[in-house]
C-alpha positions in Angstrom: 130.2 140.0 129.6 133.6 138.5 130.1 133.8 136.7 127.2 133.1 139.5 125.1 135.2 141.9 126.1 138.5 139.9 126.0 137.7 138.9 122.8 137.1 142.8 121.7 140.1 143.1 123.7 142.3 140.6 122.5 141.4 141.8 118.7 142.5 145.4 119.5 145.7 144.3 120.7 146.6 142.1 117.5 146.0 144.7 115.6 148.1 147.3 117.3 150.9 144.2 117.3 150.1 143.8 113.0 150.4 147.4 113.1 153.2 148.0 115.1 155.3 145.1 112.9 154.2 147.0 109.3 155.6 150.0 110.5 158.4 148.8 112.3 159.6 146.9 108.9 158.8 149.9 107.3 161.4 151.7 108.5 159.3 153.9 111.5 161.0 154.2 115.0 160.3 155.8 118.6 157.1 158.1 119.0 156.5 157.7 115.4 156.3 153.9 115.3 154.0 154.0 118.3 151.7 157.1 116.9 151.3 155.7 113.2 150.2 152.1 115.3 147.8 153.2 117.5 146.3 155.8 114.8 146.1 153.0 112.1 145.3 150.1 114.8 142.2 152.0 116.3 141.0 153.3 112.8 141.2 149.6 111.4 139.6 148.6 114.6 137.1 150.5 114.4 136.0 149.5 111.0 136.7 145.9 111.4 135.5 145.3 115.1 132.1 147.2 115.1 130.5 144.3 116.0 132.4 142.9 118.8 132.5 146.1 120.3 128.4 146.1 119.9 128.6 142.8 121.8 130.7 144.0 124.7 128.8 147.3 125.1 125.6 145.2 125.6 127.0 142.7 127.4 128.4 145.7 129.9 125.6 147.6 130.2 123.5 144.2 131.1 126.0 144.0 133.8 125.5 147.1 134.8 121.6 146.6 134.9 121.9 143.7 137.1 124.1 145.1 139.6 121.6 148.5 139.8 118.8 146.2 139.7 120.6 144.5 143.1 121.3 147.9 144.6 117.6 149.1 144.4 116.5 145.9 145.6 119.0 146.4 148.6 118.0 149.6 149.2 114.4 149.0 149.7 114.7 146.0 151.5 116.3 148.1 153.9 114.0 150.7 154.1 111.2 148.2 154.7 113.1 147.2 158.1 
């Protein structure tokens, strides 16, 4: 769950900060600086962190499992009253 996504998370956002610096020294400013990052930084991500991202999908939808799985079981434990 947790552990997971902040890693996912944390990865995404040293690559926007690697991006963001090869740009920067690159000469790009302003919107463009920010648009080349996030357009290189998500491609690379994408690429580079399939499978962290396939462990924080699973690990959310488990989550999400287990709190439905607690809301049915609520929901017919009060219908049985």
């Amino acid at each position: 769950g947790l552990p997971a996504t902040f890693a996912y998370t944390t990865a995404r956002l040293l690559l926007f900060v690697a991006a963001t610096g090869r740009f920067y020294l690159a000469g790009a400013r302003g919107l463009l600086l920010l648009v080349l990052a996030v357009g290189v930084s998500g491609i690379v991500s994408y690429i580079v962190l399939s499978r962290q991202r396939d462990a924080m999908s699973g690990a959310l939808v488990n989550r999400f499992r287990s709190i439905r799985t607690r809301i049915d079981e609520g929901a017919r434990a009060e219908d049985e009253d």
